[in-house]
C-alpha positions in Angstrom: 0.0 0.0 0.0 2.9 2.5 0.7 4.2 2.2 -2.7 0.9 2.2 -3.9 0.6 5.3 -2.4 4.3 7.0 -3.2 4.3 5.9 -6.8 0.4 8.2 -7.5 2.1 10.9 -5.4 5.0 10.8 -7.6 2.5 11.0 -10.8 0.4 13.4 -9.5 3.6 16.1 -8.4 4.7 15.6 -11.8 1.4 16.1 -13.8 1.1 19.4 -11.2 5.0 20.2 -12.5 4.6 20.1 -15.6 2.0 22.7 -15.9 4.5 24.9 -14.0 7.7 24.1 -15.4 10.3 23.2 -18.4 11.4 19.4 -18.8 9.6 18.2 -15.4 9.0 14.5 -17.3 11.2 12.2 -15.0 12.3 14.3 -12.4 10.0 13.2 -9.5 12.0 10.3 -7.6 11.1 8.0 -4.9 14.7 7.4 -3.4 16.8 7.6 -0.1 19.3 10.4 0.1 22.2 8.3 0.5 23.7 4.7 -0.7 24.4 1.8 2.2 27.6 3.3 3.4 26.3 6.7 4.4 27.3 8.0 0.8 25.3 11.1 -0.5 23.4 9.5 -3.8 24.1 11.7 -6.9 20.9 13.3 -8.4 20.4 14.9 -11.8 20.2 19.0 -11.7 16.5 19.7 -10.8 15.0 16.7 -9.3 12.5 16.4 -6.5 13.5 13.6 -4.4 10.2 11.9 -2.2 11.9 9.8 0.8 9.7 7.6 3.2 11.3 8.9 6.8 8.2 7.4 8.9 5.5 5.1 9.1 3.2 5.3 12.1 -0.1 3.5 12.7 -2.9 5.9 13.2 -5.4 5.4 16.1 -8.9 5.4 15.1 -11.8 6.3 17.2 -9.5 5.8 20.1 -9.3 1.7 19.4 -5.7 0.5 20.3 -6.0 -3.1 19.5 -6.2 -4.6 16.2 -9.2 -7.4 16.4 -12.8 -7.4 17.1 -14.3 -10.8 18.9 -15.6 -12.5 15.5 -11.8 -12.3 13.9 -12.4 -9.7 11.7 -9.6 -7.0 12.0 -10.3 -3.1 12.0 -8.9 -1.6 9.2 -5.4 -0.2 9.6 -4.8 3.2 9.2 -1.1 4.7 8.2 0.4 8.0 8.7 3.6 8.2 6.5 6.1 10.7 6.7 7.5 11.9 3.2 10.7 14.3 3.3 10.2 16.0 -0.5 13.8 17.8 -1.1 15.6 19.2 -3.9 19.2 18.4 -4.5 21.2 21.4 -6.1 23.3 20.6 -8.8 26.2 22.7 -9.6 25.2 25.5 -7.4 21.7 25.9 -8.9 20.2 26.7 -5.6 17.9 29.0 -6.7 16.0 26.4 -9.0 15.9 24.2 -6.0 13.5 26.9 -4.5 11.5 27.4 -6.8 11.0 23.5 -7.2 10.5 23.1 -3.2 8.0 26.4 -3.7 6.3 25.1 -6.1 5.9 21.7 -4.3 4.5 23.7 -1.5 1.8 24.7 -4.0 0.9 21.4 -4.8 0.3 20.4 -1.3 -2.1 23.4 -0.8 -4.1 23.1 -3.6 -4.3 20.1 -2.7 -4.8 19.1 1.0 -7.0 16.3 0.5 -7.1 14.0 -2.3 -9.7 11.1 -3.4 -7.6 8.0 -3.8 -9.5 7.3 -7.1 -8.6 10.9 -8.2 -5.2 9.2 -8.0 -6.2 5.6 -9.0 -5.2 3.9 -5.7 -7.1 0.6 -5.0 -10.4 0.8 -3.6 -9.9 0.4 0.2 -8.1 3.6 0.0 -10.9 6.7 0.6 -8.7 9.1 0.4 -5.0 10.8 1.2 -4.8 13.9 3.8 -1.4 16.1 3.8 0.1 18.1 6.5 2.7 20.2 6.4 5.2 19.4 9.3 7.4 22.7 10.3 10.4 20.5 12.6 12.5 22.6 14.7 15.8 23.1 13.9 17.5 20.5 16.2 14.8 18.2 14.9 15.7 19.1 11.3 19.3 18.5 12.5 18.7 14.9 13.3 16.7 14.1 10.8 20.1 15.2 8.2 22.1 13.8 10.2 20.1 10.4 9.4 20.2 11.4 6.0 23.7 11.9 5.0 24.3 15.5 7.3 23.5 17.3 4.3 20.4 20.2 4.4 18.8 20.9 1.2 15.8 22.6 0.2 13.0 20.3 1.6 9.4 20.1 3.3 8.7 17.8 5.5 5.1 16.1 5.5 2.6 14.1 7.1 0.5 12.1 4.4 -2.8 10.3 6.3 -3.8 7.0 4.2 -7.4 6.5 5.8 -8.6 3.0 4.1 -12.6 1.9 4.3 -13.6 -0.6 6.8 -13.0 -3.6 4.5 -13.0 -7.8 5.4 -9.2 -8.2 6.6 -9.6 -11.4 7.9 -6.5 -13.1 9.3 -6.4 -16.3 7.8 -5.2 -18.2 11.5 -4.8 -17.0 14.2 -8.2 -15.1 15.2 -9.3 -14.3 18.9 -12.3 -16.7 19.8 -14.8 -16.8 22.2 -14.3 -13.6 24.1 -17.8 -12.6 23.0 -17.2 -8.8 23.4 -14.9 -6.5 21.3 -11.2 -5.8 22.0 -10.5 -1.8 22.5 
């Protein structure tokens, strides 16, 4: 479901770039910052790099359990946090702006979006997007995870809220408790 969800992102930043920009075809990337060894990755001049920092399980309702007495599971809802930055090539740091601006655009435009608008699967209503402003020792870990590097980046909180589907677990259901687990 993640890369479900990353790959549409992707598609939809660059169908919103290229109404705002030269040559954005390609450009949009789903990739860490750096290789295994802590290495800086090295990105083509004007791309938007989208990199999965987070994945948290959202509470619902206030339910903390997964399973209801019957086995049927409630649906699982995901919080993912996407660090979208802009890696300046040859000192081009004032395209990375406008790139990280205009990405900025995109996600207020467009705070909400159907998942159909986006042609995720059907269990998945709909994506919600926050904008997350870190404070500067935050920001300073999360680089230093990354390769130590700042560049031009936002930081945000994507909500993937799915519909109350049948995800049955195929063994290993709760039986006879006869009341619901919260």
């Amino acid at each position: 479901m993640i890369h479900e969800v990353m790959s549409a992102l992707q598609d939809a930043i660059e169908d919103y770039f290229r109404g705002r920009f030269d040559a954005m075809d390609g450009k949009i990337l789903l990739s860490g910052l750096v290789d295994q060894e802590g290495k800086p990755l090295a990105f083509e001049e004007d791309n938007v790099v989208i990199t999965l920092v987070n994945i948290e399980r959202e509470q619902v309702l206030g339910r903390s359990r997964g399973l209801v007495a019957d086995g049927e599971n409630i649906p699982f809802h995901l919080k993912i946090w996407l660090l979208f930055s802009v890696p300046s090539v040859e000192g081009n740091y004032e395209e990375a702006l406008k790139l990280i601006s205009g990405l900025i655009s995109f996600f207020q435009a467009n705070q909400s979006i159907p998942g159909a608008d986006l042609g995720l699967p059907s269990n998945i209503e709909k994506l919600t997007f926050e904008y997350h402003a870190e404070e500067l020792l935050g920001m300073s870990n999360m680089w230093g995870m990354h390769g130590g590097r700042y560049l031009p980046s936002a930081l945000f909180k994507v909500r993937i809220v799915t519909f109350n589907e049948d995800f049955s677990a195929p063994t290993g259901r709760v039986k006879g408790l006869g009341a619901k687990i919260f």
